[in-house]
N, C-alpha and C positions, 0 to 999 in steps of 0.2 A: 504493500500500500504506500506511497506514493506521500509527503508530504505534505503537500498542496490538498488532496482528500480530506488528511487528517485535519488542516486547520480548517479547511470548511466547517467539517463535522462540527468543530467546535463553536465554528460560527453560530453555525445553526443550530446549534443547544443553547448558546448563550441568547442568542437575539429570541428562540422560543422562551426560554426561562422568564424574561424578562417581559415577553406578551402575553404571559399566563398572571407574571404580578399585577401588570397593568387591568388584564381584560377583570381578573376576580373579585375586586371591590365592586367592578360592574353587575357580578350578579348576585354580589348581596345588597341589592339596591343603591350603594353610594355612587352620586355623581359624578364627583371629582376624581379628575384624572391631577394627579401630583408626582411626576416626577421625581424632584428630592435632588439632593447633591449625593448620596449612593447611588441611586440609579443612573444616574446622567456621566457618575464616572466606572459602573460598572457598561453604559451604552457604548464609552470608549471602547475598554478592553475589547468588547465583542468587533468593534470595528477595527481596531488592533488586528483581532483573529483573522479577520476578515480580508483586509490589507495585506497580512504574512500567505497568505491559503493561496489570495493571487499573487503574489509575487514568485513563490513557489512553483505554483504552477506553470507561469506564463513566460517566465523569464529562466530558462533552460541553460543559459551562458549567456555571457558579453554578445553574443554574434548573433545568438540565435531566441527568435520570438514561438511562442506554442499558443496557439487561441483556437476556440473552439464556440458556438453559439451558445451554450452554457454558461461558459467563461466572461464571454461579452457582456451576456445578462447578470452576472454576477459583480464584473466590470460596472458595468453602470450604476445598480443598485449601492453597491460600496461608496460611487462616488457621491447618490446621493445621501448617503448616510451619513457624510461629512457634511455635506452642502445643509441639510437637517438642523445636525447638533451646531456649524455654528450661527446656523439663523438664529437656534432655541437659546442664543447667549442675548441676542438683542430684542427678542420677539415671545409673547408669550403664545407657543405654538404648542405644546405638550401634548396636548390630544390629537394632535396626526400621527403621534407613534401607536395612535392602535392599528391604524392600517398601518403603517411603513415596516414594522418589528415585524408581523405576522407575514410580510411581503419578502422580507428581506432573510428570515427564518426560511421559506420554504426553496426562494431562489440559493441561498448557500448551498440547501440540502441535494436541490437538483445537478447544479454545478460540482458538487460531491459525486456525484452519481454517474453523471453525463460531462466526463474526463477528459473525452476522447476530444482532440481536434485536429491541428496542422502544423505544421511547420510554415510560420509566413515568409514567403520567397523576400531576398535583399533584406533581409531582417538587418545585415549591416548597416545598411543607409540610414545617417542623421538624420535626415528630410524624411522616411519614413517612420522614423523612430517617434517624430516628434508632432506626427500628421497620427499616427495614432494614437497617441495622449491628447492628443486634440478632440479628435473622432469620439473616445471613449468618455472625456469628459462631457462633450455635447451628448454624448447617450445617455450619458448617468442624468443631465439635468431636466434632459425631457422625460425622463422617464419619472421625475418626481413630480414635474411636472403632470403628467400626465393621472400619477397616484390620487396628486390633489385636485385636479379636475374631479376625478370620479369620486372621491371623498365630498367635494361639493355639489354634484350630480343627487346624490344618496341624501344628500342632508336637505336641500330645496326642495325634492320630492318628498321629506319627512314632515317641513314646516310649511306644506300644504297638504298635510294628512287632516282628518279630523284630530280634536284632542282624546287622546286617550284618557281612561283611568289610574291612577296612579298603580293598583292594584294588576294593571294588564300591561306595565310597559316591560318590556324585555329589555335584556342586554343592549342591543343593538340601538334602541331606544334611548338609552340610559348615556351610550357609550356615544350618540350625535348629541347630544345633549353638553357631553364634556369638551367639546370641539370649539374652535375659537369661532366668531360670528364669521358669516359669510362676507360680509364688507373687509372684516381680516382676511380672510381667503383668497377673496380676489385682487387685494392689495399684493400679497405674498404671490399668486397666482402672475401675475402680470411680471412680477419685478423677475420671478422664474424663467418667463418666456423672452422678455428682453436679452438676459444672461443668456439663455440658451442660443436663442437667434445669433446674439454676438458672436457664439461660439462656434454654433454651425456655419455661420458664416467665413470664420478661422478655418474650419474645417473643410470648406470647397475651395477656400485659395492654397493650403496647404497642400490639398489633393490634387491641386491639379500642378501644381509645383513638382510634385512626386511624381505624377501621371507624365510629366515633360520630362524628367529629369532620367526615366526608366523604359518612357515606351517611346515617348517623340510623340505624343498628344498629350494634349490639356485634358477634354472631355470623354474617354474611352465611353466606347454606348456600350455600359453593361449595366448590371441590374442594382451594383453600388451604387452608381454617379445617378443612375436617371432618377431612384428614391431617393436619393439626398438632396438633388436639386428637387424635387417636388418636397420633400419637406422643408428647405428653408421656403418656396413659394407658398408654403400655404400656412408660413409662420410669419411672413412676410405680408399677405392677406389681411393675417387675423389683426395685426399690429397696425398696419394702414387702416383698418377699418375700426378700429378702436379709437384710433388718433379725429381721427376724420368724424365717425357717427356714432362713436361712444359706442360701439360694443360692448353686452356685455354679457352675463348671465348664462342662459343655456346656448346661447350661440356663440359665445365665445370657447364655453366648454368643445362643444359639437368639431371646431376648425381645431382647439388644441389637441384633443383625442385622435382626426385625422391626422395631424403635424406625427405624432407620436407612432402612429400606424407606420406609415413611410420610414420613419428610422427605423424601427421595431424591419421591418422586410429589407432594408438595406444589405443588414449582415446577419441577424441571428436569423429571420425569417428563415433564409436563402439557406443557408447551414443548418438549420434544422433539419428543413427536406432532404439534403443530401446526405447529412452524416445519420439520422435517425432513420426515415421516410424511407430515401433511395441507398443507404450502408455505402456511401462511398464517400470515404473518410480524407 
């Protein structure tokens, strides 16, 4: 077994640990979601774990890169986990680690599991070394983005429920309830998509730097470049329409969720199919 495994595993036991303390106060009726200064420095460590599980895994020698759609997912998720804790130093955001723990738990455990990936060709190359720390950190951001889209999805659709009985409300109930208002959200929401955009954007001039520097094109027409230019396009959309007519609310969820799609098929999609789907690794 394989180092990189093990610190998954570990990931994924700590960040479940830690969304079994959070969700359990939920179903003995308490509200409040309270972090703490334990929990917030045991949230490290696990990101710690999390951090060492890829590095291990991904980084095979000086020369040589190993990623796989698991990895990637893993990759992004870690980096939102940072991008997270240190919003939660300036923001009182607490209650999005019921979904991001329980998210970031299962993706360690699959990335444990789901090992297998590649050897990425010129893994030598600066320009490529540093187009994918690019790439992966624009994955990580939309992808929390995209978490909290759907966290505010769930919650809109709740505070146009009827009101419940205090007697009939469940966890799930209890657990939108501990959540910061939606005007927080989509403050946090926007400031997320901006950084992303920025970064996506880093990441097609990088790419195509690499793309010139390796093949003698800028935009090779494969299934990387055509989703990454449709997802800066329809992050680019959302934000001109926001500026412009005030987007906001389910439609702006609706364009961020698309944006996220398109990166989500860029690389893990496509590696999924192949290395799971079609076995050719």
């Amino acid at each position: 077994m394989s180092a990189g495994i093990v610190f998954h595993s570990l990931a994924a036991l700590a960040y479940g640990l830690l969304a079994v303390s959070l969700w359990q106060p939920l179903r003995g009726g308490d509200p409040k979601t309270n972090v703490g200064g334990m929990r917030r420095s045991c949230l490290l460590g696990a990101i710690v774990l999390h951090g060492a599980g890829l590095y291990m895994a991904i980084l095979h020698s000086a020369n040589h890169l190993y990623l796989g759609w698991a990895l990637a997912l893993s990759a992004a998720l870690w980096l939102g986990m940072i991008v997270f804790w240190l919003e939660s130093l300036v923001m009182r955001i607490d209650g999005l680690l019921l979904i991001l723990l329980p998210a970031a738990a299962v993706i360690s455990a699959v990335a444990a599991v789901f090992h297998h990936g590649h050897l990425v060709s010129n893994a030598g190359d600066e320009w490529l070394r540093i187009h994918l720390l690019i790439a992966l950190t624009a994955y990580g951001l939309t992808t929390v983005a995209a978490l909290q889209a759907m966290l505010m999805a769930a919650l809109d659709r709740y505070l146009h429920r009827p009101v419940e009985h205090a007697g009939e409300r469940g966890s799930l109930s209890r657990a939108l309830d501990a959540i910061p208002p939606l005007l927080v959200q989509e403050r946090l929401l926007f400031r997320l998509i901006w950084i992303s955009f920025s970064v996506l954007t880093l990441t097609v001039i990088s790419g195509a730097i690499v793309s010139q520097r390796l093949t003698g094109a800028l935009f090779p027409l494969d299934h990387k470049t055509i989703f990454t230019l449709l997802s800066w396009l329809t992050f680019a959309v959302l934000l001109v329409g926001r500026h412009l007519r005030g987007w906001r609310g389910r439609q702006a969820l609706h364009w961020t969720l698309a944006g996220f799609a398109f990166v989500l098929l860029s690389y893990s999609g496509s590696r999924f199919v192949i290395d799971v789907i079609l076995h050719r690794g």
